[in-house]
N, C-alpha and C positions, 0 to 999 in steps of 0.2 A: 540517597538522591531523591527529590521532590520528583512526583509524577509531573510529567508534562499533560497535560488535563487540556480536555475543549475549550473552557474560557479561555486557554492564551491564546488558542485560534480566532475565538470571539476577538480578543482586543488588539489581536494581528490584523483582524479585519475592518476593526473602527481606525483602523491609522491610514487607511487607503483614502487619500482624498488629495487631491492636485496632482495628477499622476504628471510626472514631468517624463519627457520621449527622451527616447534610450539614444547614445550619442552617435555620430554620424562617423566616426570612427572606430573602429572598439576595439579592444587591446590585441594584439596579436599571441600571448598568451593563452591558447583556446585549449580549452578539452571541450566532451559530449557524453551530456546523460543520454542514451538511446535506447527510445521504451522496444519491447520486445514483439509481442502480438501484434498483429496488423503492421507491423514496421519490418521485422525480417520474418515472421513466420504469418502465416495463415493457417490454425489448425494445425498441422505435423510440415506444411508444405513451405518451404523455401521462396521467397516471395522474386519475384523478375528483379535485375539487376541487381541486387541487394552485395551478391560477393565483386561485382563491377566497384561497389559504392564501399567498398573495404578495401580494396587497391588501394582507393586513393588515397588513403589514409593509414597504409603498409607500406613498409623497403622491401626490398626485395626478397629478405629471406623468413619476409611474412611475418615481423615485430610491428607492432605498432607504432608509428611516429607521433600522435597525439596521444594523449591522456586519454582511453575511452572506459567509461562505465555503463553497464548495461541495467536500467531503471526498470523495473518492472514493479507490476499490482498482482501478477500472480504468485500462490501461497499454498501450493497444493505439492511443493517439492520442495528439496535442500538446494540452498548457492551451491552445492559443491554437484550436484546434478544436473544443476541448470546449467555451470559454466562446462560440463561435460557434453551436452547434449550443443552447447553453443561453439564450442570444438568441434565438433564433431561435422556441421552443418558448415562453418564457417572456412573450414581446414587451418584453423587457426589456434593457438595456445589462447586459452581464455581463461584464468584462475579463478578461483569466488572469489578474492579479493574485488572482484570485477562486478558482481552482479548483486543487487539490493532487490531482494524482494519487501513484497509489503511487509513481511513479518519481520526481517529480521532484524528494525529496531529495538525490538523487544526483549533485546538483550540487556538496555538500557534497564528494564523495569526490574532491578535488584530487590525491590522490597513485595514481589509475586514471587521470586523464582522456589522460595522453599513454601508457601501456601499451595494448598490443596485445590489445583486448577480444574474446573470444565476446559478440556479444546474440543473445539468444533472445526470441524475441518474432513477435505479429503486427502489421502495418500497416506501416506508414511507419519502420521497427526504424532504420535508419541516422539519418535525419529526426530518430527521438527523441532517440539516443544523442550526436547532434553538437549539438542543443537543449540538453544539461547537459552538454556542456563536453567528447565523448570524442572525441580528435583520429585514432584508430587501430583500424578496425572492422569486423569479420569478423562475416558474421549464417552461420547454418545452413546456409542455401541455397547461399551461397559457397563452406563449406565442403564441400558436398556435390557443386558442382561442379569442386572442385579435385581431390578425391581419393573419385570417382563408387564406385570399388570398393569402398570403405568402407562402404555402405551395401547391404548385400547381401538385405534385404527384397525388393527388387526382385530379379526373376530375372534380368532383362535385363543389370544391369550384372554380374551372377557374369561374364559373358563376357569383359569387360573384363580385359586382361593388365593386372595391380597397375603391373610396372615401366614402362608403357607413359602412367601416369599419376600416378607418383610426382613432387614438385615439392621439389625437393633443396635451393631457396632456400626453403622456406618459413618463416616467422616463427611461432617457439611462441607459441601462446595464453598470455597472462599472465595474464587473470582471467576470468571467466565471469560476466555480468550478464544473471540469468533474470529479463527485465521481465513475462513471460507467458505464456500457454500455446501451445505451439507451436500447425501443422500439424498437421503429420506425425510422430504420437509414437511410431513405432517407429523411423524416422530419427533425430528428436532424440534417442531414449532411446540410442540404440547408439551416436551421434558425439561425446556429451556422457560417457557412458563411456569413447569410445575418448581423448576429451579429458583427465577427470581420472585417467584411469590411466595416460598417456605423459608427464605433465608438461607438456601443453599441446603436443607435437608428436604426434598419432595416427598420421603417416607417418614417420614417421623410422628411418631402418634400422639404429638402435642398438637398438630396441624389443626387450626381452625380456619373452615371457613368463611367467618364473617372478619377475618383481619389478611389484611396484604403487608407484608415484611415490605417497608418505606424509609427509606433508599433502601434499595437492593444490591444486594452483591456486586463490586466491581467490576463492569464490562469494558473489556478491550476490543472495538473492530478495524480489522485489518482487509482494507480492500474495499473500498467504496462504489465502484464501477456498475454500475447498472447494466452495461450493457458491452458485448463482447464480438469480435467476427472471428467463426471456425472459418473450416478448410473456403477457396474460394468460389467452388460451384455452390455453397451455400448462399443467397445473397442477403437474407435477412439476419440480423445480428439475433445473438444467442441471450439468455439470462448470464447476470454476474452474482456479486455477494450483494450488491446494494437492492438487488431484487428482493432476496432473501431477507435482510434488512429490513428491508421496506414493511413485510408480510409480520413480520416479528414485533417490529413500532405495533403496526395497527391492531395486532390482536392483544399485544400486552395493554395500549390504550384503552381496548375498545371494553375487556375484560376490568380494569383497575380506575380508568379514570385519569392514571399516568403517563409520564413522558418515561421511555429509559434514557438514563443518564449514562452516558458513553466515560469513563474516566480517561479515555486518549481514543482518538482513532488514527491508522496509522496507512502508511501507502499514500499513493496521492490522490489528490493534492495536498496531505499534510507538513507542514513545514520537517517535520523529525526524518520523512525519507530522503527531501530534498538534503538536508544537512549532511546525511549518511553521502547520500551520492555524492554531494561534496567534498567530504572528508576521503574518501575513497578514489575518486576522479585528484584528490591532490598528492594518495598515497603514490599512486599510477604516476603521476607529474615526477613525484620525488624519485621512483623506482628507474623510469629512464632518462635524468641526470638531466630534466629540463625546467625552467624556472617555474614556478608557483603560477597557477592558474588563473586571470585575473576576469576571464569571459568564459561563461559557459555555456553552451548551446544547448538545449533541450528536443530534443526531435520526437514526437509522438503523433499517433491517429485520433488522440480523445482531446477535444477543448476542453472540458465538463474534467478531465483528472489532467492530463499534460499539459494544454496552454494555461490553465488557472493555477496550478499550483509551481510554475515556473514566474507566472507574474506574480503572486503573491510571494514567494519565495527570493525574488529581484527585488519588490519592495523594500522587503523583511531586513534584505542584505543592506540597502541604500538606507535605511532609518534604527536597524537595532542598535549601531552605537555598541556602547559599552553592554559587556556579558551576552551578544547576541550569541558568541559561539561559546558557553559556560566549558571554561576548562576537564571542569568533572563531568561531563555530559560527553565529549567526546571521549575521554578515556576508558566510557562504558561501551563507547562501540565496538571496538576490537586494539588489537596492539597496538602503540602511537610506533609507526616507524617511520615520521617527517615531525618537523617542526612544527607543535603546535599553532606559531605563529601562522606561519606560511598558509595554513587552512583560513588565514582570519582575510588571506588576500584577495579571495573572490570575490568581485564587485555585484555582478551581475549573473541572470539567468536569463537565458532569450529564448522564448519559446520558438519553433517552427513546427508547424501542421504538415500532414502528408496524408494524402488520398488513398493510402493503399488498405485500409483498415476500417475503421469506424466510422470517420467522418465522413459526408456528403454533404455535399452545400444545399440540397432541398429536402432533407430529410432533419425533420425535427424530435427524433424519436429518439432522444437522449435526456439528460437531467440534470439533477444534482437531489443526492439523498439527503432526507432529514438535516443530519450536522452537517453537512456542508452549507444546507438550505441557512442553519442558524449563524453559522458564519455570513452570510450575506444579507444577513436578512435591516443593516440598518442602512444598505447600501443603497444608491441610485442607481437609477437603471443604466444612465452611463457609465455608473463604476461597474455592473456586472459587465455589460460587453467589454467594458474594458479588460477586466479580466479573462475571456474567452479570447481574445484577439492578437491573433498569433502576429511577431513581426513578419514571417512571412512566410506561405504554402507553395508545395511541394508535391508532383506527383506519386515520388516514391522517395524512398532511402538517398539514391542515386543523387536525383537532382540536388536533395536539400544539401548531400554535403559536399557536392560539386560548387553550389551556389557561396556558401558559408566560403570556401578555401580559396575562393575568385574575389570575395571579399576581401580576405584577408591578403591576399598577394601570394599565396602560396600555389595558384593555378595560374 
């Protein structure tokens, strides 16, 4: 299967022009992508009304009456922990079939899984990587204790004699899958340099340095998000991955003279998560014996990752036409248990904003990282807001989908 690579993004994004307004009725077929952080939780905390705002959209004996999927950008656990902890919280049966993290398109990426991956990442990183399929897997920390001198942050290891812990069989890095934000980001910053400027060998005693390995090893990031809100006495948002990103662009630039070339990124707002959450929000459709999906609501706290990759993803749906949803591309996400077809019936994606999380209407301390930046970057300034601009905001969970089911005649 062909990587799905940044340029389709790029040319996802030169199709955006005559935005035509989304219809005045919309299908009563509705499922909901509904991002996680700032929308039900806060940090570990339960956010106000959020199990109010699940009522209305349970029977009595606490099944769900609509299609729901739960969209997320974090990447730091397995779907099958996430949809346990969202049990747990919710008092409700949640399966992974339910829940898309950033990473777990990565299942897609058949021609990584038996290559000799860098992951980056925190938690269970090995755990994750062998969950989507990767048979051959070096995390940081490995690498940190194979070749200790490398990372000379620490004073202690400067002492360490190099040839005393060089490893002359070791296996070059083939691709690099950043699911996260590390630890230790002056460690990660320096081994993931020493990675993509050796060609995936940083110890190797052909290394010279007057040459940089151009193109560099395959990178995959997952999780774009710059910025995050913990528990809610916190009120200032926390670092994401697209921080760590960010620090990574500029010092591989400022060292090479380079761009790093991302071969996908993934989570949103890239088109591969929405398609997941699609395909998934239509398994849920088929699973409780109710027609195919034709409107999808998107409910999240970030414009910069929820409202933008819900508009570009509603575009995507309204102009990809033929092969937008390639038959062998779904069949890598997981078991087909509905009719291919039936996934090709959603029309649209609607975003809605909610106040509980990230967003604030006077606060401009959010962004868009690098690849997203080069997805927009041949755009107008009214096609960006257009792409932030949610159909409509919400103080919490509650309202949006009290509003959404009053639409629809189901309130």
């Amino acid at each position: 299967m062909a990587f799905h690579k940044l340029k389709s993004l790029q040319n996802l994004g030169k199709s955006i022009r005559n935005v035509s307004s989304l219809p005045k009725k919309p299908s009563k077929s509705i499922g909901f992508l509904i991002d996680i952080d700032g929308v039900i939780f806060r940090g570990r905390e339960v956010l106000p009304f959020v199990h109010d705002a699940f009522q209305m959209i349970m029977d009595d004996k606490g099944n769900f009456k609509f299609p729901v999927v739960f969209l997320t950008n974090g990447t730091h656990t397995l779907r099958i922990t996430r949809a346990q902890r969202l049990s747990e919280a919710l008092g409700t049966k949640i399966t992974s079939d339910q829940v898309v993290l950033a990473h777990t398109p990565l299942r897609m990426f058949k021609d990584l899984h038996e290559k000799h991956v860098l992951m980056v990442g925190q938690g269970p990183v090995v755990e994750i990587g062998e969950s989507l399929g990767f048979k051959n897997i070096t995390t940081l920390s490995d690498l940190a204790i194979m070749f200790p001198h490398l990372d000379c942050v620490d004073f202690q290891r400067r002492r360490l004699d190099p040839k005393s812990v060089i490893h002359p069989n070791f296996e070059p890095i083939e691709a690099i899958i950043l699911l996260g934000e590390p630890r230790k980001w002056e460690t990660a910053l320096q081994l993931l340099v020493d990675v993509l400027i050796t060609n995936g060998n940083p110890a190797g005693s052909d290394v010279d340095r007057g040459t940089v390995a151009h193109p560099h090893v395959p990178v995959i990031a997952c999780n774009l998000d710059l910025l995050w809100m913990a528990e809610t006495h916190l009120k200032l948002p926390r670092f994401g991955h697209g921080i760590f990103l960010t620090c990574l662009e500029t010092v591989y630039k400022k060292l090479t003279g380079h761009e790093i070339q991302y071969q996908a990124i993934l989570g949103k707002p890239s088109e591969l998560s929405y398609l997941q959450g699609v395909y998934c929000a239509q398994k849920a459709a088929f699973s409780l014996g109710l027609d195919p999906i034709e409107t999808l609501y998107v409910i999240g706290d970030n414009p910069q990752s929820d409202v933008v990759g819900a508009n570009l993803f509603s575009r995507y749906l309204r102009e990809g036409n033929s092969g937008r949803f390639d038959d062998s591309d779904i069949k890598n996400f997981e078991e087909i248990t509905c009719d291919v077809e039936a996934i090709k019936q959603v029309r649209e994606c609607i975003p809605v904003l909610v106040k509980s999380g990230l967003y604030h209407e006077r606060c401009e301390m959010n962004g868009f990282t690098r690849p997203v930046s080069l997805l927009l970057n041949d755009m107008s300034a009214s096609e960006r807001r257009f792409l932030q601009t949610p159909k409509f905001v919400e103080n919490n969970l509650h309202n949006a989908i009290e509003h959404i089911l009053k639409m629809h005649g189901f309130m």
